[in-house]
N, C-alpha and C positions, 0 to 999 in steps of 0.2 A: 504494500500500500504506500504512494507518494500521497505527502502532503501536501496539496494543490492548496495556497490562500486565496487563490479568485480575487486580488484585490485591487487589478488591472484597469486604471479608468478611472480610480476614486480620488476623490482629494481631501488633503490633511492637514491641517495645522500641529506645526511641534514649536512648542516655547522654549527660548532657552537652547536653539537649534543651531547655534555657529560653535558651539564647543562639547567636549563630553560626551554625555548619554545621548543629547538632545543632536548633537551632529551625528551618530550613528547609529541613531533611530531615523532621522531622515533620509538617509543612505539607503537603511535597510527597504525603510516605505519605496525610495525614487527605484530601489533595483526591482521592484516588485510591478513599477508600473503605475505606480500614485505620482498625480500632482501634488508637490509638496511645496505648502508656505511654511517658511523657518522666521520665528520672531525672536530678535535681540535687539540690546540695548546699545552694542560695539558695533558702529558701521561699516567701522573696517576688516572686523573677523566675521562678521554677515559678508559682505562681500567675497572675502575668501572663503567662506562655509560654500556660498552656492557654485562656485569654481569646483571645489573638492567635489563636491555632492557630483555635479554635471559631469565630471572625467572621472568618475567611479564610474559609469557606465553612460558611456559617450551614446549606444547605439541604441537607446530607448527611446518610446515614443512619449515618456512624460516629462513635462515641466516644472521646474523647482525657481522660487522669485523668494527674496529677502526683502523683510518689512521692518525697518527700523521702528522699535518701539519698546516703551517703558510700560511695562503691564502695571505696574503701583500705580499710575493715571487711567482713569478711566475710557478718554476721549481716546487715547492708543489704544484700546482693548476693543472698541468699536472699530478702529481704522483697520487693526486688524480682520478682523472678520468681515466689513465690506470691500475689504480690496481681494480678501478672497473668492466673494461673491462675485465682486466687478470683475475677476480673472478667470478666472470657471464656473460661476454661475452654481456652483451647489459647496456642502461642506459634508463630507462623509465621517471624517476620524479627528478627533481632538488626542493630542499629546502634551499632557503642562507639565511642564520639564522645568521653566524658569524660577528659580530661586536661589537664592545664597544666608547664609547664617551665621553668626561671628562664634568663634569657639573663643572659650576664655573661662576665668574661676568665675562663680557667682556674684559674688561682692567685688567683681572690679567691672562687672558688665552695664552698663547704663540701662535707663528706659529705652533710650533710641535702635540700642542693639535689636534689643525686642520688639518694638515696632515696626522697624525696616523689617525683619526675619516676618512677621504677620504680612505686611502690608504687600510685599511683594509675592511671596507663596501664598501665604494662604485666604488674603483674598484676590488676589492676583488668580489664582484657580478657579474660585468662586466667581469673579466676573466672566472670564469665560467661558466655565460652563453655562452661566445665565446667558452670556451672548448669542451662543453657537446654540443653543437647547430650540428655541422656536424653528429653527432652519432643519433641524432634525425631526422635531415633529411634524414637519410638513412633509418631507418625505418615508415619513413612521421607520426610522430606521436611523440608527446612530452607534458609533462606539467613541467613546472617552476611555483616557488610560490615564492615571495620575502618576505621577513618580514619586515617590515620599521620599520613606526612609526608616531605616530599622531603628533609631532613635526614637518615631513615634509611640513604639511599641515597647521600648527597653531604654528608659531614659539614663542618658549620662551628664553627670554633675557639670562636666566643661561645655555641655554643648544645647543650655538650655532653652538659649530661642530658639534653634533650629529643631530641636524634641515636642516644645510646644507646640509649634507651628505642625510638624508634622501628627502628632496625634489627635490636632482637631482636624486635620486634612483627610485621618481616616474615617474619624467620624462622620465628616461629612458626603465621602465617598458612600460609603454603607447606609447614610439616614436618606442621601438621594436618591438610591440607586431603584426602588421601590417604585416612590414616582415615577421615574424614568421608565422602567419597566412597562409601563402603560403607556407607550409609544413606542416599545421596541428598540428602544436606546438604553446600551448598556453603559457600566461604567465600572471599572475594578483600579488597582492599587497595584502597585510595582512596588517592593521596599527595598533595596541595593543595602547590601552594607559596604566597605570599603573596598571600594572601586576605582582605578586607575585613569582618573582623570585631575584634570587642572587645576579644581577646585578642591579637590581630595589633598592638594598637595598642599595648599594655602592653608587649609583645616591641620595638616601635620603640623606645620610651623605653630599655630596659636596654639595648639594644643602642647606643645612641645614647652613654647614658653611656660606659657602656664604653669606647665610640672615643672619647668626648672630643670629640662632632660634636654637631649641632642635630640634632630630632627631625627636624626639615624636609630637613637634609641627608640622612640617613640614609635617608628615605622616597624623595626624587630618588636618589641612586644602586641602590635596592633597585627599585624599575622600571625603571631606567637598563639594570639586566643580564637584565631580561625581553624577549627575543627580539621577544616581542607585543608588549609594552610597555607593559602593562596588570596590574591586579590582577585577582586572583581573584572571581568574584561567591560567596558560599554558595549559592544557589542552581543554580550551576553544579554544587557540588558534590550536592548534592541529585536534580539530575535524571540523573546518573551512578548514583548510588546506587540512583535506583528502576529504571533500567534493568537492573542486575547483582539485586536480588532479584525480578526478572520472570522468567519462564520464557523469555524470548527470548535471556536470556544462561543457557540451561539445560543447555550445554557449558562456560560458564568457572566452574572452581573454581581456587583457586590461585594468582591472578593479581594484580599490583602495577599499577594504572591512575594512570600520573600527569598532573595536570591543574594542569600553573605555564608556562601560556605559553610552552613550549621551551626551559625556563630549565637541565634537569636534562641534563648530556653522559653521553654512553654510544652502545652501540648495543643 
C-alpha cells in the first residue's frame, strides 16, 4: 500500500514559513503540489525562503509567494489571508508555525516577555484560525495544524512564557476542534521537543545563561534526557504535518501528536 496525500491543487498558509519547521513544512506542502503562502516578519529571509522552497522542486506545477507580515497586528493577519484569496481564490490548509518565547529564570523575566510570547503565538493562532474558519466553511472542508510545543504539556521553570503560551494553544486546539467539526474542518496539535532549528539554538544560549552553564553543556544534557537520544529533524516535523492535513488522517481532529524522542512522561 502507497500512501497517496491527494493534496495536489490545494492551497496553504504556513506562519513562520522563511525559517525552521515553518520552511520545511512549506517544502514539504510545495513538493506535494500545494500553493503555498509563507508569512514572516524578515523580508529578507521571506524572500530567500521562496527561492529555497521554488529550486526544491523546480518542475512542479505549484506556486509559492511571500507575504510580509507581523501576525501580533491584526490588519497583517487579514492581509494575509486576502492576498491568498486574491492569489488562488480558495484556502485549503492553515499551518501556524509563527512564534518565539524568551527563555530565562522566572524572576528576571518581565511582563513584556510574557506578552510578546501570548500576543504573537497565541493569539496570533487565534486570529487566524478566526480569519481563515469562514472560507473553510464555505467550502465544508478544512484542515488547521498548530505547532506548539512539548512545554505546553510539561512545563519548564526557564521557559515560562513560551509553556504558557503553548498550553493555552492546546487548549484551545481541542475546545475548537468540536465546533469545527461541524463543517468538516479539522484541527490537531504538533508538539516538537528539541528540534534542530535556529530558534532552538537562540533558546540554548538563554537557557544556558540562565544556569550559568556553556552552551555546549547545556546542549549535552538536553539530548542527554532524550530517551532517543537525538534531536529533532524539521523535517520530521513537516512530514507529520502533511500527513494530518491529508485525508488519510480524515478521523483525527483534536489531537496533540508529540514528536521529542520519548522525552514527554504521561500516559
Amino acid at each position: 500500500m502507497s500512501l497517496e496525500l491527494h493534496l495536489s491543487g490545494k492551497t496553504a498558509i504556513v506562519t513562520g514559513g522563511s525559517a525552521g519547521i515553518g520552511l520545511a513544512t512549506a517544502k514539504a506542502l510545495y513538493s506535494e503540489g500545494v500553493n503555498v503562502v509563507i508569512a514572516a516578519r524578515n523580508q529578507e529571509k521571506l524572500e530567500q525562503a521562496v527561492i529555497d522552497i521554488q529550486s526544491s522542486l523546480p518542475n512542479t506545477n505549484a506556486k509559492v509567494i511571500g507575504i510580509s507580515a507581523d501576525l501580533t497586528k491584526a490588519e497583517d493577519v487579514e492581509k494575509v489571508v486576502s492576498t491568498t484569496l486574491e492569489q488562488f481564490g480558495k484556502i485549503d490548509i492553515l499551518i501556524n508555525n509563527a512564534g518565539s518565547a524568551k527563555a530565562g529564570s522566572f524572576l528576571e523575566l518581565s511582563d513584556e516577555a510574557f506578552l510578546d510570547a501570548w500576543n504573537l503565538k497565541l493569539l496570533g493562532y487565534i486570529r487566524l484560525v478566526r480569519a481563515v474558519v469562514p472560507h473553510l466553511k464555505s467550502q465544508h472542508d478544512g484542515r488547521i495544524v498548530n505547532i506548539i510545543g512539548g512545554a505546553g504539556r510539561t512545563p519548564r521553570p526557564n521557559f515560562l512564557p513560551g509553556g504558557t503560551t503553548n498550553a493555552a494553544l492546546l487548549n484551545f486546539t481541542r475546545g475548537i476542534s468540536k465546533e469545527l467539526a461541524q463543517d468538516n474542518i479539522r484541527i490537531n496539535a504538533i508538539s516538537p521537543g528539541l528540534t534542530d532549528t535556529e530558534r532552538a539554538k537562540t533558546l540554548a544560549e538563554q537557557n544556558a545563561q540562565s544556569l550559568s552553564i556553556s552552551v555546549e553543556e547545556y546542549k549535552a544534557q538536553a539530548v542527554k534526557a532524550i530517551p532517543l537520544g537525538k534531536i529533532v529533524k524539521p523535517e520530521e516535523i513537516a512530514a507529520l504535518a502533511l500527513f494530518l492535513v491529508s485525508d488519510l488522517a480524515s478521523s483525527i481532529t483534536g489531537a496533540e501528536i508529540q514528536v521529542d524522542g520519548g522525552s514527554t512522561p504521561g500516559v
